[in-house]
C-alpha beads as a LAMMPS data file, in Angstrom:
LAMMPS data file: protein, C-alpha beads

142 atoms
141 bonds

1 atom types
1 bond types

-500.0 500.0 xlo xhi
-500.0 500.0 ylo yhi
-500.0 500.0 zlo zhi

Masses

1 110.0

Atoms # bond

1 1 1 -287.173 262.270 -372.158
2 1 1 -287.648 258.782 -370.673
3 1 1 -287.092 255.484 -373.342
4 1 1 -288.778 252.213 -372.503
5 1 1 -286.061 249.703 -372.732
6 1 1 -288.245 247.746 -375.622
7 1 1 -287.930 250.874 -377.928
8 1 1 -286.116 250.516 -381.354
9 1 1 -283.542 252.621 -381.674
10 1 1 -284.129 253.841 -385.420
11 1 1 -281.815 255.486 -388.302
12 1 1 -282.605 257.035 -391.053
13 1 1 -280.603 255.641 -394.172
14 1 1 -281.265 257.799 -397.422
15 1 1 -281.546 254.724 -400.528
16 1 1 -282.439 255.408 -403.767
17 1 1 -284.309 251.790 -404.654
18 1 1 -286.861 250.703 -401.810
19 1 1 -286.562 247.111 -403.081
20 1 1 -283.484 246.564 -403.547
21 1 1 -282.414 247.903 -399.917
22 1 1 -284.786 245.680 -398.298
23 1 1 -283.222 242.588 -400.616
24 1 1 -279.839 243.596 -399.233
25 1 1 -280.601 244.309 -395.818
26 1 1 -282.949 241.144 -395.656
27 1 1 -280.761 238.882 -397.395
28 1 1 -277.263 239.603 -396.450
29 1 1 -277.905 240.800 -393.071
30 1 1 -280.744 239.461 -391.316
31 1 1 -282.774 242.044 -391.179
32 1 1 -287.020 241.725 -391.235
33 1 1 -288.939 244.191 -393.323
34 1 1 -291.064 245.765 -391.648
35 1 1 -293.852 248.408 -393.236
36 1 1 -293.267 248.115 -396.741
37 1 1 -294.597 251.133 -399.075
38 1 1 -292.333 251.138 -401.990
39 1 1 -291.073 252.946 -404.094
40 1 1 -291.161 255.732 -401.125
41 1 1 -290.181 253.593 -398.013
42 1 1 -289.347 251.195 -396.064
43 1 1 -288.388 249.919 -392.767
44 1 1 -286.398 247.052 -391.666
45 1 1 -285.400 245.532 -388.487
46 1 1 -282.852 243.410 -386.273
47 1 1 -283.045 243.163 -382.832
48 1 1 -283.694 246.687 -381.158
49 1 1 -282.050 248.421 -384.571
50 1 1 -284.906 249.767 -386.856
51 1 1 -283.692 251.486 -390.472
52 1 1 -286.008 253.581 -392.139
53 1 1 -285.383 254.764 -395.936
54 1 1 -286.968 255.788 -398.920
55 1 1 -286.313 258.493 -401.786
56 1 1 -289.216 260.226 -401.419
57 1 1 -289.672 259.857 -397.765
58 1 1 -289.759 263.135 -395.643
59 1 1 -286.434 262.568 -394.673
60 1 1 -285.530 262.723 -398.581
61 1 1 -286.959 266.111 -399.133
62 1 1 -285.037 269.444 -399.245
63 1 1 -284.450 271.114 -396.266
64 1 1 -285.049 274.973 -395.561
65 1 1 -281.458 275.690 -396.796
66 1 1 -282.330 273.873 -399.825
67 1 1 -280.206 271.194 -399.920
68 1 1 -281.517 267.988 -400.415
69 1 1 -280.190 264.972 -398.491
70 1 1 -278.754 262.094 -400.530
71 1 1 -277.372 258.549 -399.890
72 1 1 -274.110 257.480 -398.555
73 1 1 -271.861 259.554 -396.493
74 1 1 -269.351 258.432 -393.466
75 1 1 -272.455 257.967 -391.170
76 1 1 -272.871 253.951 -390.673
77 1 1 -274.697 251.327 -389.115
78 1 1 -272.408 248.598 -386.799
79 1 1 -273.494 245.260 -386.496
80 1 1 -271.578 242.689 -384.703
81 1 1 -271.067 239.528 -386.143
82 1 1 -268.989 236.003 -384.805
83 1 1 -267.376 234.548 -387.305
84 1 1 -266.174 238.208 -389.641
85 1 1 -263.979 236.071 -391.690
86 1 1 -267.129 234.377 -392.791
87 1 1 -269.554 237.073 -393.380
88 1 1 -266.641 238.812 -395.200
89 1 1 -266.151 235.406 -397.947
90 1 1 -269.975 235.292 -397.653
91 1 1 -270.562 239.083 -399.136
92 1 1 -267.408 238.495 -401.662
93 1 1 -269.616 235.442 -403.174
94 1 1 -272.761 237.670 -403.029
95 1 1 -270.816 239.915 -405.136
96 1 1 -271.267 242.588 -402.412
97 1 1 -269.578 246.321 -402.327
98 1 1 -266.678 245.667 -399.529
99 1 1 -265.093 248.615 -399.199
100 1 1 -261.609 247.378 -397.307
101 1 1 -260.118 244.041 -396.314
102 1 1 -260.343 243.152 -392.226
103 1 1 -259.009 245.846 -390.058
104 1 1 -257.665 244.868 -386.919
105 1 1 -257.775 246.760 -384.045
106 1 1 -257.535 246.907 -379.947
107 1 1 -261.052 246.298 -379.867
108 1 1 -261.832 244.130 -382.401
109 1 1 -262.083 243.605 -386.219
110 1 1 -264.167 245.006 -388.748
111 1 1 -264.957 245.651 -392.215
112 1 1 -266.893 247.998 -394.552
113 1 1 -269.566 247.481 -396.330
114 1 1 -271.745 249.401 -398.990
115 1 1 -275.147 248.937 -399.069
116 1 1 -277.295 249.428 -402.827
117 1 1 -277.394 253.139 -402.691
118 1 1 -273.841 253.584 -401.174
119 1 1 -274.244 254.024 -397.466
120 1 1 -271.668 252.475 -395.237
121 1 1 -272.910 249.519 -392.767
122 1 1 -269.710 248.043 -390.834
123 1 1 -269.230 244.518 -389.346
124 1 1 -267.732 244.350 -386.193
125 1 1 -265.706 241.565 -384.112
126 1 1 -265.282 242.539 -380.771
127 1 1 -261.855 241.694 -379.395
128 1 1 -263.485 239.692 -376.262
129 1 1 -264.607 236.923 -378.894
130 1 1 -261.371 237.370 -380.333
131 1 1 -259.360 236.606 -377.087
132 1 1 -261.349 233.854 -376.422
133 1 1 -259.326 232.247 -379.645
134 1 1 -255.930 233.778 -378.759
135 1 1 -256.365 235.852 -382.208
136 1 1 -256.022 239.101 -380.329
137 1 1 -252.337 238.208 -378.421
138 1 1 -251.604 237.762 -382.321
139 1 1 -252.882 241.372 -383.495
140 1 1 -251.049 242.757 -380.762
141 1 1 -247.786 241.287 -381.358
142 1 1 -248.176 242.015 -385.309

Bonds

1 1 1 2
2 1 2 3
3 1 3 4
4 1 4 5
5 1 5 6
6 1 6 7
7 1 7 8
8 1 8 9
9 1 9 10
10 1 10 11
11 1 11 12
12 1 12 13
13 1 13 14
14 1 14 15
15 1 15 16
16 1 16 17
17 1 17 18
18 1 18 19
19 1 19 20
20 1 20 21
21 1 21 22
22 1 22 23
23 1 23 24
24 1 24 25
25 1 25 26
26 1 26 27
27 1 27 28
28 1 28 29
29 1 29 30
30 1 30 31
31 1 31 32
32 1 32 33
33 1 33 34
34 1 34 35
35 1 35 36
36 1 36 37
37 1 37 38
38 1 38 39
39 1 39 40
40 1 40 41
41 1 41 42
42 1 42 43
43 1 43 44
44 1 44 45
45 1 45 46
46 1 46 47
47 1 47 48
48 1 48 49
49 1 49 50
50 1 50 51
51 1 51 52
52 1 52 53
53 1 53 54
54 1 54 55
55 1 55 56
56 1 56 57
57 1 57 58
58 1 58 59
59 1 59 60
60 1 60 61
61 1 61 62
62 1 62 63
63 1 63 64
64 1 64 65
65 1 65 66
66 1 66 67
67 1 67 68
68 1 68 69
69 1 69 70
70 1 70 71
71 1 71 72
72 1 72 73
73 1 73 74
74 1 74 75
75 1 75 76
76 1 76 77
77 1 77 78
78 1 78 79
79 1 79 80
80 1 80 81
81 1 81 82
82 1 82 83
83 1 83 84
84 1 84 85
85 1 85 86
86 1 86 87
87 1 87 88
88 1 88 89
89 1 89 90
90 1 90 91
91 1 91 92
92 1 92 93
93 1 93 94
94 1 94 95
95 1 95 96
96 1 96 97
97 1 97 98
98 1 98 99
99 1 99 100
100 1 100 101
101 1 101 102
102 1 102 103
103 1 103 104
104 1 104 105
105 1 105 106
106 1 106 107
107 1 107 108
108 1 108 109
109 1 109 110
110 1 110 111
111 1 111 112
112 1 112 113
113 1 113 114
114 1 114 115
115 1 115 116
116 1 116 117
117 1 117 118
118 1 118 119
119 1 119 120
120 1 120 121
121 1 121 122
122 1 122 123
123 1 123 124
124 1 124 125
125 1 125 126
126 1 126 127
127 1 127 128
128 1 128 129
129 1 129 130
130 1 130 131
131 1 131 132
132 1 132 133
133 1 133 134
134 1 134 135
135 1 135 136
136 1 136 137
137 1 137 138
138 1 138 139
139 1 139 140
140 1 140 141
141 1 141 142
């Protein structure tokens, strides 16, 4: 299967309120909307990342073994950001769902957020902006 290298790559997040995904998505994480047919579905988009969602999408509709898929889950977008510190105070004062405080880690930082209907999107430092500051001799000493 050959991908043009302008293709979006898209995921399917489950939400249970088309408008108020697209609010958070829009407005706390840069995201465009896209095709907007609420209350069913929506799409947005950043960069080559495309989301689709909507609770009475096809993707929302039981399956043959008759479950039904619902929102949230482990599953999660990862966007990376420059400044997580930042984005992290920034959702706090949005009154945001953060999940955890900063995790630091060999490759970077990151954090946890939940979106309006519970899925999991995580922000993500990568430790080569990190060493750049001489913040990632300090998480490897700690």
């Amino acid at each position: 299967m050959a991908i043009a290298s302008t293709q979006r790559a898209s995921v399917r997040y489950l939400v249970d309120d088309v408008d108020r995904a697209v609010d958070f998505y829009a407005t706390y994480l840069e995201f465009t909307l896209g095709l907007h047919a609420a209350p069913a579905f929506a799409e947005v988009m950043r960069g080559p990342l495309r989301l689709l969602s909507g609770p009475t999408s096809s993707g929302a509709r039981p399956i043959a073994d008759g479950s039904t898929p619902v929102p949230g889950g482990e599953n999660r977008i990862h966007l990376i950001v420059d400044d997580i510190t930042a984005e992290v105070a920034r959702a706090r004062v949005a009154g945001l769902s953060v999940r955890n405080n900063i995790i630091s880690g060999p490759v970077g930082q990151q954090i946890l957020l939940h979106d309006p209907a519970g899925n999991l999107v995580e922000l993500f430092r990568p430790a080569n902006r990190l060493a750049a500051e001489g913040v990632l001799d300090a998480v490897r000493s700690a």
